[in-house]
N, C-alpha and C positions, 0 to 999 in steps of 0.2 A: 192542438197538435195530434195528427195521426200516431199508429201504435207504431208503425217502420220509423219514421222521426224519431220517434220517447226512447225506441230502443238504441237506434245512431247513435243518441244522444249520450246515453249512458254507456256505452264501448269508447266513442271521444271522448268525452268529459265525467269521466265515471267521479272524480272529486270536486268540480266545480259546479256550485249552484252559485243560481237569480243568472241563467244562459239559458237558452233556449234554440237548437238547431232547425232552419227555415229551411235548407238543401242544401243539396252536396251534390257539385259536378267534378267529372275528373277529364281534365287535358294533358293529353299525352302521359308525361310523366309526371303530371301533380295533379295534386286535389285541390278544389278551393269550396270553402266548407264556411256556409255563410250563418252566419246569427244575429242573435239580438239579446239584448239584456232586458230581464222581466220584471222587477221591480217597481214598485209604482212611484219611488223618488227613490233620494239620496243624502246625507250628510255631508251637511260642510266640511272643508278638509280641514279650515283655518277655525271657527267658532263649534264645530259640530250641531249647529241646526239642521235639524232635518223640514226638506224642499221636495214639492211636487211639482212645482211650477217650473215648466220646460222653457229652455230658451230656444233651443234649435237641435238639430243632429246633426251628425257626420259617419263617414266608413272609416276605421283604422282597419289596418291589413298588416299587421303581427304573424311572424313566419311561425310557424308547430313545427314539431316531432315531427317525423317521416311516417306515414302510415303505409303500412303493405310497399314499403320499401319505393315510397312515391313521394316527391317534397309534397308538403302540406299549406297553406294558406289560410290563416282563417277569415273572414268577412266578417267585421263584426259593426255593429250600428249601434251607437254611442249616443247619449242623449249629453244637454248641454242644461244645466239645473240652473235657475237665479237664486241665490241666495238671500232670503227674506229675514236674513237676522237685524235687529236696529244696530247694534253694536260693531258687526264684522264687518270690515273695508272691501271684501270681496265679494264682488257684484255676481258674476260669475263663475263656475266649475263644470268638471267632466266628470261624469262615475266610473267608476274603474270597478272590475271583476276580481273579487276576491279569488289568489290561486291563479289567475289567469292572465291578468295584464298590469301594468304601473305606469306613470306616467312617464310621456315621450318615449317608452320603450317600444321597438321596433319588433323582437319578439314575445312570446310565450314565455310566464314564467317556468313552465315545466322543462320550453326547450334551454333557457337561463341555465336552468340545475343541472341539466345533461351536459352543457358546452362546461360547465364550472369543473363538474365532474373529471371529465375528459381530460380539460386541462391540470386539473391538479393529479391527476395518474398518471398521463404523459407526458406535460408539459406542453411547448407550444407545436416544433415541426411533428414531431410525433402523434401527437392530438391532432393535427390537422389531417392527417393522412388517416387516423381512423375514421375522422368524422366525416371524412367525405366515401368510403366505405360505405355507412349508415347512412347516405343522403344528405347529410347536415352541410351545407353549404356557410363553411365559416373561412376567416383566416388565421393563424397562430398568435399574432397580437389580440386578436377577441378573441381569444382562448385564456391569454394570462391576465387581461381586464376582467373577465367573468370569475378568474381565479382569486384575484384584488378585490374581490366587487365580494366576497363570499365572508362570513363573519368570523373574527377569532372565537376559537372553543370555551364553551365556558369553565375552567378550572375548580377546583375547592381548593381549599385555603389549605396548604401544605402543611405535614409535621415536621416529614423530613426531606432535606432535597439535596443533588448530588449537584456539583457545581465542577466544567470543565473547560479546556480551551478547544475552539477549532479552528482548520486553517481558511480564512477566505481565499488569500494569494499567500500561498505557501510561501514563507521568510520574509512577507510583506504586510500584510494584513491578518489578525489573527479577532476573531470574536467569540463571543462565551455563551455556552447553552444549559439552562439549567432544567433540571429534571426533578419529579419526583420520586424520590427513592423508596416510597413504599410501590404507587402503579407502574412506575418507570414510563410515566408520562412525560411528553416534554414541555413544560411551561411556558417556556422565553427564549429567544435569543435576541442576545443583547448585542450591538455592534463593537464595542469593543471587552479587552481582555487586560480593565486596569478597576484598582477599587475606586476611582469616583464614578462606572459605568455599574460595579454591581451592588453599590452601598443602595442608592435609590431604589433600588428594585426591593432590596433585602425589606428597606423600611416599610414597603406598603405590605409587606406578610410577617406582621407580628406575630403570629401563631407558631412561625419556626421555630423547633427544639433542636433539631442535630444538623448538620451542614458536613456534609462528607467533600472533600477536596482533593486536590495532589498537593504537594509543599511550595505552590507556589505564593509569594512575602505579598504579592497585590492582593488575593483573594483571602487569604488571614489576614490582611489589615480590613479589606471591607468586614468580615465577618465580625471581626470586633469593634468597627466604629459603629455597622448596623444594627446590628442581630447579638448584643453581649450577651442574649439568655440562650444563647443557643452551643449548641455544643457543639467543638468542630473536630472530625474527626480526620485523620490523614490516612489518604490509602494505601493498602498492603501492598499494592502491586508497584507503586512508585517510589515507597521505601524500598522492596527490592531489588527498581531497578537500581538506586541509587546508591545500594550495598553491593550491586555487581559492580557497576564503576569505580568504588573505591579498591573494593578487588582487584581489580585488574589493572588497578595505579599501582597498588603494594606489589603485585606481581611483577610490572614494568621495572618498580626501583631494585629488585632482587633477579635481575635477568643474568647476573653474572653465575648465580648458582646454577642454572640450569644448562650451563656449559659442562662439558666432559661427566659427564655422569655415567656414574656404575651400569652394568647391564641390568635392568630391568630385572633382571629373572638368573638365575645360577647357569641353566642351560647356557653353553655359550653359542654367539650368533651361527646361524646358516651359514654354511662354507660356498663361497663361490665357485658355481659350479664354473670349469676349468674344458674347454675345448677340450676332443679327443686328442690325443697324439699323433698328427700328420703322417700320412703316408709318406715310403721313401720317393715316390715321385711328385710330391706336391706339388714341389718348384717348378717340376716341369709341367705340371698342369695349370699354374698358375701362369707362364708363358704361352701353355696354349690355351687360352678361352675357349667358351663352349657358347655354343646359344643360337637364338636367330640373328642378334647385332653382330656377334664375331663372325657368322659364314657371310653375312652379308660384307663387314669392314674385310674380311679377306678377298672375295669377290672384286670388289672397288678397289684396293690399293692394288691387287695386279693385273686390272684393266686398265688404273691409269698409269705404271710404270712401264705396262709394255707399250703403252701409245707414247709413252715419254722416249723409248727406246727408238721408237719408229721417227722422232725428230720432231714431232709434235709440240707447240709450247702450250703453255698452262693457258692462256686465253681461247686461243682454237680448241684444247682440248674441254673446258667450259663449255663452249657453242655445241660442238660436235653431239657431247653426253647432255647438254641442258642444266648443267649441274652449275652454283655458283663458282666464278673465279676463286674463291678463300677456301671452299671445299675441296677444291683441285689441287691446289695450293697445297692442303694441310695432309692429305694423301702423297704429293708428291716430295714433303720435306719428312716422312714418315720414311723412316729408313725400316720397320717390322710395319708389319700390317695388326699386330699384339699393340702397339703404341695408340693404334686408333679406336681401342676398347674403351666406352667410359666406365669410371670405376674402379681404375686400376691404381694401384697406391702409389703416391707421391710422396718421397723424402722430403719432411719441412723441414725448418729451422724451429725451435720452441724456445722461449725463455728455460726451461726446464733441463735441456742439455748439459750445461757445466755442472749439473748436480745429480747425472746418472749414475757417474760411478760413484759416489758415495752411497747412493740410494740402494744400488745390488750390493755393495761392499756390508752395506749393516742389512739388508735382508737374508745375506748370504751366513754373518755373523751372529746372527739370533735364531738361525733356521725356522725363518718365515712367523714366527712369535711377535712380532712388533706389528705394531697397527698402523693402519696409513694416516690415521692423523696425528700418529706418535711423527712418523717421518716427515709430514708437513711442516711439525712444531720444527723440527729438528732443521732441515733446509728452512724454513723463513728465518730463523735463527743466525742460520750462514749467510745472508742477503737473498735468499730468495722473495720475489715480490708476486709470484702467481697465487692463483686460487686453488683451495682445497680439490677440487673439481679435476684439475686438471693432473698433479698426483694421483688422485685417484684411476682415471683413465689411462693413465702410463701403466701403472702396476697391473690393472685387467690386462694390460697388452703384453708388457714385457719381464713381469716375473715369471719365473721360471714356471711353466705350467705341471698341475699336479700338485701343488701347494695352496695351502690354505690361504687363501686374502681376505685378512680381518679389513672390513668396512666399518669406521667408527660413526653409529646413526646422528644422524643429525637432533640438534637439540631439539626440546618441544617449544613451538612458540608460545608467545604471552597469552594468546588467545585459547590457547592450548590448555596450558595450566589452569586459565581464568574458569574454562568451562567443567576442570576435574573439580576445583574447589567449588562452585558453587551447581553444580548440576546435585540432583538428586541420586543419594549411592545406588540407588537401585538400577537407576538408567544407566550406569558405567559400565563398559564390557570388561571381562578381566583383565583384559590386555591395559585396559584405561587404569582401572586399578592397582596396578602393578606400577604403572606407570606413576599412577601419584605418590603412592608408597615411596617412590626413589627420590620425587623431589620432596617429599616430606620429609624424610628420612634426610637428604644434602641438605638442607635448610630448614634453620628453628624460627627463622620470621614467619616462613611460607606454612610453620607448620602451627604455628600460632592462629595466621591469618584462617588456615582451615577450622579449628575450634571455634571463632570467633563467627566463624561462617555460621556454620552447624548452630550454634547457640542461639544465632538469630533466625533462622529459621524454625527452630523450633518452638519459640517464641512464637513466628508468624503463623504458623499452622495451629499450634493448641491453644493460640490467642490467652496466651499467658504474663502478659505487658507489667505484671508485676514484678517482675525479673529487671524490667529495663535498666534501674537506676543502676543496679549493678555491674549490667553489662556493659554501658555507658562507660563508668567507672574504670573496668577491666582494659577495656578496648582503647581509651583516651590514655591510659598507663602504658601502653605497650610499644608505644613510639615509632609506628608503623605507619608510613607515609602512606595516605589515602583512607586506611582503617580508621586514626585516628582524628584523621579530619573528617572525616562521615559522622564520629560518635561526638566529638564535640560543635559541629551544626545541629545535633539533634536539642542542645539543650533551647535554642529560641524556638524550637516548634516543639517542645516536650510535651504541653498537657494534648494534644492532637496526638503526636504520634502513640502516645500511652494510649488513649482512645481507639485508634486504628487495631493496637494490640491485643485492646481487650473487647470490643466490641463486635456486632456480627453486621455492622453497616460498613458498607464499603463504595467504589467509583466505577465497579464492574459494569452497570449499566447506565453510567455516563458513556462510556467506551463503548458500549455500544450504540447510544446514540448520534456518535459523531459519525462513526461507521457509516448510519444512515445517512446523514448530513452527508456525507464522501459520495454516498450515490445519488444521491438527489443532484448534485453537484456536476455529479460525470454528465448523468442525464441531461443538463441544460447546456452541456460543452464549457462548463467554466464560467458563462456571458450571463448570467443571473446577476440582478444586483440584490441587495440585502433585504428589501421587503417583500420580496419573490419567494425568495429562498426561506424568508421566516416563514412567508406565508402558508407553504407548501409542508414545510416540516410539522407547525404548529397542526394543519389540520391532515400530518397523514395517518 
């Protein structure tokens, strides 16, 4: 071999020996890059004797990597070995190129690891459009077989692992990924999200000590039919969420307290601010509009009254101006040209009428001190059937202006409350504080339910879980619909939850694995099936 060959040879195949580069021609847009294998025999694939004795040759033509952005080809010449073992049934074999080639495969191992690559970063359409980019002439389906074709990671034997659900087909299929909780590796997913899918798994990793969970009754029963040496711990963030929801059950049962409540604050409300006092020709301005629709609507209605004068009927006078028949029309039953202004106020009827004059009778009686949902109670009382709403609008209109119109605020809702009691004091604005004060202060459930809160949070932050049996206790005594069903579920998952409380293992980075799981997901449009989708997470 010349020295321009030796060195070809080591830029192409700077990893692979027993190759040897003969030439290299390039057409058009590709190379074809011939060689031969230098070894003076080969090993049985089946008995492993080693043979020098040739049977015959051949060319295989395995695609390569793109070189200088040109497809590649390699030529290579293959020897055919007979296999002189007495023992092995196999008479014949092929040698293959360590690093280089495998059997009946069509390309390069190197270009294998690039398409594998490819596909497990992009997946399939994605991957296809970069690899053709790079030259690589592939298609998306040998993109996720090269993906398939790629080995699972080799793991060590776990101490601790977090154990989660996620969704395949959101409220259809649901399967379970397990992690470990020291690397926040992901070890497995399992196709389903019940204990006879995660007890087998648990069994082949004897070495688990702690098993972090949410509270869900399938994965504490595998844990304790698999894994009894291990400790299970239940996470902080799904006890949480599960103390907000009882929260805001207790909150829901006490929704009548949060009706009519004190003002917040001593200051009493903003006065509504009260239109100017109308000038003494309003009325007559309110008859004459002003604008470009009023010069216009005057315009039209005494061009079509004087054509109406002139004997003209409503159809011709249409044709004449181009204008529709109903337009002509509604001009010439317009007895003011003011009439054809939009916007101008109409006299309704309202359910609210037979209870006007009572309504100025006692605003006039209390001089304007009585509140509009005092008057609402007062008329639903009398048979009124309308909505606070509409009370209210009447009084902006037609009490006496210049007077005070107390607006009684609307209540806070459930969700409202749910987020004063269980949000952190510090994130509250004062306004919000004020506010809770009021329904703490109307209500000794709601203010219960707030201690109750706080206690367990504090709890959950200074992971003080020695406290629980008490609180438990407290909270189950207090007869608080949803509080007290939250603390008495706690006793069948007690030695977990205690663990959650006092320990520093948690499912934070289960949750974020499924995360990942969610994008990998998006990326494939949903159309992944499950050993795709293991495959890709296991080795990203």
């Amino acid at each position: 071999m010349n020295e321009a060959l030796y060195q070809l040879q080591n830029l192409l195949f700077p990893s692979v020996s027993g190759v040897a580069v003969t030439s290299v021609e390039m057409h058009c847009a590709a190379i074809r890059i011939e060689a031969r294998c230098t070894p003076t025999g080969a090993a049985c694939p089946d008995c492993g004797y080693w043979t020098e004795r040739v049977h015959s040759s051949y060319l295989r033509f395995p695609a390569d990597l793109p070189t200088a952005g040109r497809r590649a080809t390699v030529i290579l010449r293959v020897r055919r070995f007979l296999c002189t073992g007495e023992a092995c049934r196999r008479r014949t074999f092929v040698e293959q190129v360590p690093g280089l080639t495998r059997r009946h495969a069509q390309v390069t191992e190197r270009l294998r690891q690039a398409m594998g690559a490819i596909g497990l970063a992009l997946a399939g359409r994605a991957g296809t459009r970069l690899a053709q980019l790079m030259g690589i002439a592939t298609s998306r389906t040998t993109l996720l077989r090269r993906v398939m074709d790629l080995p699972d990671p080799a793991a060590p034997e776990p101490r601790a692992v977090g154990v989660d659900d996620f969704a395949l087909r959101r409220g259809h299929v649901y399967g379970t990924v397990v992690i470990d909780a020291e690397t926040h590796q992901v070890l497995d997913l399992l196709p389903e999200r019940d204990a006879a899918t995660l007890a087998p798994w648990l069994k082949t990793h004897p070495d688990i000590k702690v098993i972090c969970r949410d509270r869900s009754g399938a994965y504490a029963e595998a844990a304790a039919t698999a894994a009894p040496q291990a400790t299970q711990v239940a996470d902080r963030f799904h006890l949480w969420q599960n103390l907000t929801s009882a929260v805001e059950k207790t909150v829901a049962a006490h929704r009548s307290c949060l009706r009519d409540l004190p003002p917040a604050t001593p200051e009493p409300e903003p006065a509504w601010e009260a239109p100017l006092e109308p000038a003494p020709d309003q009325d007559e301005e309110e008859d004459d509009p002003t604008g470009k629709f009023a010069e216009r609507a005057r315009a039209h209605h005494a061009l079509v009254h004087e054509l109406l004068k002139q004997g003209m009927g409503i159809r011709y006078i249409a044709r004449h101006l181009g204008w529709g028949r109903h337009t002509v029309q509604r001009y010439a039953r317009a007895a003011r040209w003011q009439d054809m202004v939009k916007g101008r106020k109409r006299q309704r009827s309202s359910k609210l009428d037979p209870f006007k004059p009572y309504l100025e009778q006692r605003w006039t009686e209390t001089e304007g001190r009585v509140t509009i949902l005092d008057l609402h109670h007062e008329i639903t009382a009398r048979g009124f059937r309308g909505h606070y709403s509409t009370v209210r609008d009447w009084a902006r209109r037609a009490l006496p202006r210049g007077e005070s119109v107390v607006l009684a605020p609307p209540p806070p809702s459930v969700r409202q409350v749910t987020g004063w009691l269980t949000r952190h004091p510090a994130t509250l604005t004062e306004t919000e504080k004020l506010h809770r004060k009021t329904v703490l202060d109307r209500c000794p459930e709601l203010a219960i339910t707030a201690d109750l809160t706080s206690s367990f949070a504090e709890m959950l932050t200074t992971l003080s879980g020695e406290r629980l049996p008490g609180w438990v206790n407290e909270a189950a005594t207090a007869d608080l619909p949803g509080i007290s069903t939250f603390a008495l579920g706690l006793h069948s998952d007690f030695d977990a939850v205690t663990a959650g409380l006092t320990t520093d293992w948690n499912s934070g980075p289960v949750e974020g694995a499924v995360n990942r799981i969610k994008m990998f997901k998006r990326q494939m449009f949903g159309r992944a099936g499950f050993p795709l989708l293991r495959k890709r997470v296991l080795l990203a």
